[in-house]
N, C-alpha and C positions, 0 to 999 in steps of 0.2 A: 831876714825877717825876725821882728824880736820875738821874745818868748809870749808876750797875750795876743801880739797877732797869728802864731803858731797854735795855741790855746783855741783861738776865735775862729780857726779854718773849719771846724767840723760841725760852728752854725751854719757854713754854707751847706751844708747838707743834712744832718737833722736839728732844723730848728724844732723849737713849740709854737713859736708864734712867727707870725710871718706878713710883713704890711708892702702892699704891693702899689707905688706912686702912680700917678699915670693913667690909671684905670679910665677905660670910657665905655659907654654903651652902643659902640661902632666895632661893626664885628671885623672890619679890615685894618684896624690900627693896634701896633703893640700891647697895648696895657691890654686892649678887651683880649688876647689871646691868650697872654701869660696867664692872667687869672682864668682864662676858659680852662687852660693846659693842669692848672694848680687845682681846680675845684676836679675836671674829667680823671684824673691821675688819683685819686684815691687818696690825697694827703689827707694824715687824721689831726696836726694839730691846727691852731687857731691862724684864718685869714679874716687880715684886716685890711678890705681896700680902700683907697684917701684919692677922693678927687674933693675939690672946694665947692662942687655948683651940685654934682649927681648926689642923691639919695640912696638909689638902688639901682645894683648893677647883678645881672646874673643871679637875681635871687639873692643875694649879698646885700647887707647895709653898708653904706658905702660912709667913712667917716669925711670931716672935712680937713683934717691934717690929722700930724702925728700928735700932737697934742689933748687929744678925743680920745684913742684909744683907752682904755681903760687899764693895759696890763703894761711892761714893757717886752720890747721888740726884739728877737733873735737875729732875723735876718730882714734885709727892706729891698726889698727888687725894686729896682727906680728904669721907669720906662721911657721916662721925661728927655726934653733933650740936652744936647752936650752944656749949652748953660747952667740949665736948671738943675742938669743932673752933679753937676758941682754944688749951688745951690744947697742942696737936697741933702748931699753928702755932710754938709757942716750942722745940718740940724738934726742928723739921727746921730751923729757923733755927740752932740750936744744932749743928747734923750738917752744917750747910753748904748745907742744898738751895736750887737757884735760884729756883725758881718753886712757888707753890701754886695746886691749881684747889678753893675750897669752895663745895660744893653748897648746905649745910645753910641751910634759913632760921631765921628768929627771932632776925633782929638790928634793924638801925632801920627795918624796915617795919613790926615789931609793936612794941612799946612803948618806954617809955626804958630800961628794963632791958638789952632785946635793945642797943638805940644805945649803950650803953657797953660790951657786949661787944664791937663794931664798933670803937668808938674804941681796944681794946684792942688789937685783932687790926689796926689798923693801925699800931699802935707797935710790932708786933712787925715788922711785915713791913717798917717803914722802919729799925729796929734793926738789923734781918740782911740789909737791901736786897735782898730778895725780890718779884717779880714775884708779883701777887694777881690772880687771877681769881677773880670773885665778894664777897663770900659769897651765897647765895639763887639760882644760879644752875644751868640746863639742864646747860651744860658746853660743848666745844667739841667741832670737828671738823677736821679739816683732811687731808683726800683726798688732798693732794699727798704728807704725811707717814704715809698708812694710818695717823693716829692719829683714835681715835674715842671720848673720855670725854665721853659722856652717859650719861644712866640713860636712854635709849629708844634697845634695840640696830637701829641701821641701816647699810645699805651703798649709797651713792651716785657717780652717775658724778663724776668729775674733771673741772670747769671751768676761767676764767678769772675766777669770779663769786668774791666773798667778801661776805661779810654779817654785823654789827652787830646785835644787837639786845637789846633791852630787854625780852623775854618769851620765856619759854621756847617755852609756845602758839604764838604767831605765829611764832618760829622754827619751828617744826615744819611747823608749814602753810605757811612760805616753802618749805623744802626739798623738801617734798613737792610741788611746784608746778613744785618746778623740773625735777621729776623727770617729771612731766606733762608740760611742755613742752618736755621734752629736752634738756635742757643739764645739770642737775646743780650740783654749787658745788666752790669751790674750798674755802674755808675759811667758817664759823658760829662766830660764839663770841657766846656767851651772856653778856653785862656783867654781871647780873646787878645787886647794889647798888654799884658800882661803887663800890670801897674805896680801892683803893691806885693802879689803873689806870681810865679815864674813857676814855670813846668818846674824844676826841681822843688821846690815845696809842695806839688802835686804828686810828684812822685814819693815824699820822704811821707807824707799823708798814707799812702794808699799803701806803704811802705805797710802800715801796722796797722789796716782798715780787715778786721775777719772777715768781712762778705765778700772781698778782693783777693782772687788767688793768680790771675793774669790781667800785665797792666800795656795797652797801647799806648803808642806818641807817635800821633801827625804832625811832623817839625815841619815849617816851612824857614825858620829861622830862631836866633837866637841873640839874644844881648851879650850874654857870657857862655858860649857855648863850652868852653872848658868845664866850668862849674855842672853844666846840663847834662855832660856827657860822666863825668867822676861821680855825680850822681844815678845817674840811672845805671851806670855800671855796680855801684855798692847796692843799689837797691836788688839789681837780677840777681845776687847773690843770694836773696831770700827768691824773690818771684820773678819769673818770666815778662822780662820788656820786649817788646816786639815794637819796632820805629819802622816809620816810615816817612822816608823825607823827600819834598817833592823840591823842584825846581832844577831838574837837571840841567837846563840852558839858561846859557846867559839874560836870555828874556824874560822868562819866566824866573829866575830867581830877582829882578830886579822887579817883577810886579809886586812880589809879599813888601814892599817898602808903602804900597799904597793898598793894601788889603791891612795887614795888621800894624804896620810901621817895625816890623821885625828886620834886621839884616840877616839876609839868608846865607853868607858865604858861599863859596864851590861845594856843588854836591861833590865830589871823588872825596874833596879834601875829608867832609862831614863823612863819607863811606869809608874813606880809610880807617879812620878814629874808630870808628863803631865798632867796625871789626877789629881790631886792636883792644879795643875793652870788651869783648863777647860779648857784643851784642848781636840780634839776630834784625835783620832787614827785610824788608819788603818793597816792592816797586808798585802797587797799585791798591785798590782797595779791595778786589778780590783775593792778594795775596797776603791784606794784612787779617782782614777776617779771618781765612784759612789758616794761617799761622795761631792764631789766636782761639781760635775753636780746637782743636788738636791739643793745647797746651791745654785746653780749660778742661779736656773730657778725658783725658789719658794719663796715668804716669809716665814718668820719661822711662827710656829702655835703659837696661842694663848696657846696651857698647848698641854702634854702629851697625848690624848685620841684618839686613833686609830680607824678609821672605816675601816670595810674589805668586798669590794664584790668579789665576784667569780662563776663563772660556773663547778672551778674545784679545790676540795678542797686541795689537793696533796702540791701544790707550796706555796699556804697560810700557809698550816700547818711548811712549812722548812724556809718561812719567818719571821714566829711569834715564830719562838724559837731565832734567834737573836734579833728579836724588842724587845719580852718581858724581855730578859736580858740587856737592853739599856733604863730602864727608863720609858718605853712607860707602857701603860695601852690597855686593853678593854674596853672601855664602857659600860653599858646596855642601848639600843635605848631607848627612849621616846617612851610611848604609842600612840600619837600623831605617830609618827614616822610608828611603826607596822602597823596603820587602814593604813596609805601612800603605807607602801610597799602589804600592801594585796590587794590593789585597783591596783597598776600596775601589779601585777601578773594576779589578774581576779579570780573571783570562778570558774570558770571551769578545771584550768588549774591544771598539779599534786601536792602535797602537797613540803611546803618547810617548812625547820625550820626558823621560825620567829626569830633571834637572829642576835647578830653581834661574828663573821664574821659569816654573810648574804652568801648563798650557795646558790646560787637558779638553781644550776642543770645545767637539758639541756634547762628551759626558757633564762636562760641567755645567752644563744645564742643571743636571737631576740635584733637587734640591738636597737629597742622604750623600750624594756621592762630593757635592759641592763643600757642604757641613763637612766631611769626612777626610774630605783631605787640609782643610782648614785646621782641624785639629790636630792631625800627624806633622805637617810645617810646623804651625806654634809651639809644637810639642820639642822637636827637634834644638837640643844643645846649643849647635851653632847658629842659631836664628833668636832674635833678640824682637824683634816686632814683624807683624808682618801685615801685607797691604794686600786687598784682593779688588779685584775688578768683574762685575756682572750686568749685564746689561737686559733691562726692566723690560719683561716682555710680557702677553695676555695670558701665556700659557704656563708658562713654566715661571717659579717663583724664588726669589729670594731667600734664603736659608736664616731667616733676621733675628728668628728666637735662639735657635740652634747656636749662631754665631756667638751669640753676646752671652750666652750658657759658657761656652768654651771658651771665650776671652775671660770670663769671671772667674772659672775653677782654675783656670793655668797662671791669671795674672801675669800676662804680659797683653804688651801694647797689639790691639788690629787696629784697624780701619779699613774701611769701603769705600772703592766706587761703585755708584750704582748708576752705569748711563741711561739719565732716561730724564724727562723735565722734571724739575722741583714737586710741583703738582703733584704728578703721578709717583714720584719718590715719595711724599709724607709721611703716608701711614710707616713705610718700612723706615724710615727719619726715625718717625717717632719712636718707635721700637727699638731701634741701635740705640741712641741718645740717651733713652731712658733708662739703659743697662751700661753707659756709660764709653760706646764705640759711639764714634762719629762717622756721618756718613757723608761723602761727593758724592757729586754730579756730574766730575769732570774730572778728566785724570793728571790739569795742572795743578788745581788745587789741593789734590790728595798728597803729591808730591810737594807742595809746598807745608803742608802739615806733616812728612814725614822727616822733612829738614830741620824746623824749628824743634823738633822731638828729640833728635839725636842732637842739635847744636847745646840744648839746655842739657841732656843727659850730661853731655861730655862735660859742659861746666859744672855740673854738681858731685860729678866722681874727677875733677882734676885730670882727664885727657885718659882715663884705666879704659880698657876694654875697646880702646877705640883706633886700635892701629892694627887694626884687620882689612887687608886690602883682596 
């Protein structure tokens, strides 16, 4: 990509003005969404919608082309189809606009017809050095900027999270997940056939974007995957990539040929590499979220060394077969440690095994004795992060102030499971989050954010502190 369409990447996401094609006053069709999505989403600068025949759409003055508007155009969302939207494309290059976002599909995912519409619509945009999002694609989002062009109108909290992706679908169900787990995103954009702009200009963007501190990628394929993967590997060296690549079967990788027109290659081959350049991996969208929540709320740990409390050994025991296959270790507490945790138990109370992972029964109910031994672990030398697990009852509660008090003055990594539904978790959600511990609901995902924790540690101290087995 040359240097003004490098320049021009960052109207896709804070434009001032913003002219959306397409527009109708039919609330099941494209255009009428994007501009629903653009107006609902709190964008503060100037929309200009252009249909030729409407007046007024949405409370909006609807112009009849681009040649009406009064100002000139940052970015032109074209909703039109794969004809027009080539069309379209030579006349805002022609007006000067910086950036294009097209939706429309029916280019080289479907036939050769559509692929030389494609080949068209990228001579125009390297003509008038225009920044392309898409063609065939969701759209973007970006929370920091209240700009929101997708055709599915949503409003999500503002993260440190940005995400990549190669499907509209799993975009959706990424956001929505995130929005489950309480965190929300920073910026989604949707590659789509990735024409003019290719995941690695997305990545070297977000590379030096300040409201970006963790960056996903849903691969399903790639044109120059060397190039994708050298990239996101020099980018993790600043921030956390978290990928996730789908198509493990030969069928399923040969479908992304007619979803994006991407060649997917062998997933092993794409999973070798990755792990070869430390990168960190995921296998589904629960584990890319989790991985990405973890990284956005926590510092990474000083080394590998896990501590584990719980009341209920069950969930620890299905945690600790993915951690201990990801690097992590067990400790053995300090003795110093032990006389700690025997003084919050109490001698009267029933017997517990003194070790890590730390079970202390049904005392770990009590919310002082819970809090209490939370702290003597995190506190402990040889323990470098540590995970607990409690499960959300009517009676007995959660330790969530306590906790995130003590994760703040010791400054090291916690996290929580807290078993129990989403629902019923929230308020304690919100409580952890807002003091900067993250909290499950399940004891895979915990463990999957205890992996991407230590995988990144270890790449930003060079492999120190991490050969404690």
């Amino acid at each position: 990509m040359s240097g003004t369409m490098n320049d021009n990447i960052r109207f896709l996401f804070y434009p001032k003005t913003v002219a959306v094609f397409g527009v109708t006053d039919t609330p099941d069709r494209v255009g009428y969404n994007i501009l629903a999505a653009i107006l609902e989403g709190g964008y503060t600068g100037k929309v200009y919608p252009i249909h030729p025949r409407h007046q007024e759409i949405q409370g909006r003055k609807v112009y009849r082309s681009l040649e009406e508007i009064p100002e000139p155009i940052d970015l032109a969302v074209i909703t039109l189809n794969e004809r027009f939207t080539v069309e379209t494309a030579e006349l805002c290059g022609r007006a000067g606009v910086k950036a294009l976002l097209c939706n429309a599909g029916g280019f080289r995912e479907t036939d050769e017809k559509g692929n030389e519409l494609e080949k068209t619509l990228i001579s125009i945009a390297q003509k008038y050095q225009m920044a392309v999002l898409g063609p065939n694609t969701l759209g973007l989002v970006n929370t920091n900027g209240n700009l929101y062009s997708i055709f599915y109108p949503i409003n999500v909290p503002t993260s440190n999270i940005s995400i990549i992706c190669q499907s509209g679908g799993v975009g959706l169900s990424t956001i929505q997940t995130t929005v489950d787990e309480g965190i929300g995103i920073n910026k989604f954009i949707g590659v789509g056939n990735c024409t003019v702009l290719d995941i690695p200009d997305y990545l070297d963007y977000l590379a030096t974007d300040d409201s970006t501190d963790v960056i996903g990628v849903y691969l399903e394929g790639a044109a120059d995957a060397a190039k994708l993967i050298r990239t996101a590997s020099r980018v993790a060296q600043k921030k956390p990539v978290v990928v996730f690549k789908a198509g493990r079967l030969s069928a399923a990788s040969n479908y992304t040929l007619t979803h994006t027109g991407a060649m997917a290659g062998t997933y092993q081959l794409y999973e070798d590499i990755f792990h070869q350049h430390g990168l960190f991996t995921v296998d589904n969208v629960g584990e890319f979220v989790a991985a990405m929540k973890a990284l956005s709320l926590l510092p990474l740990p000083e080394g590998n060394r896990v501590g584990v409390l719980t009341h209920t050994a069950g969930p620890m025991v299905t945690a600790l077969d993915y951690i201990l296959s990801h690097n992590c270790s067990l400790p053995v507490l300090a003795d110093e440690t032990i006389a700690k945790v025997k003084k919050v138990l109490g001698s009267d109370n029933p017997p517990v095994v003194l070790k890590n992972p730390l079970d202390a029964v049904g005392l770990g109910f009590s919310r002082p004795i819970f809090s209490g031994l939370a702290e003597v672990i995190l506190q402990d030398d040889n323990v470098d992060l540590l995970i607990t697990c409690y499960v959300k009852h009517k009676t007995w509660e959660l330790p969530a102030e306590e906790m995130v008090e003590i994760a703040q003055r010791l400054k090291k990594p916690m996290m929580v499971n807290l078993i129990g539904n989403i629902q019923a978790c929230r308020p304690d959600q919100m409580v952890m989050h807002g003091g900067g511990v993250p909290l499950y609901t399940t004891p895979e995902k915990i463990a999957v954010g205890v992996a991407a924790l230590v995988h990144y540690g270890k790449q930003r101290k060079g492999g120190a502190n991490f050969d404690h087995k």
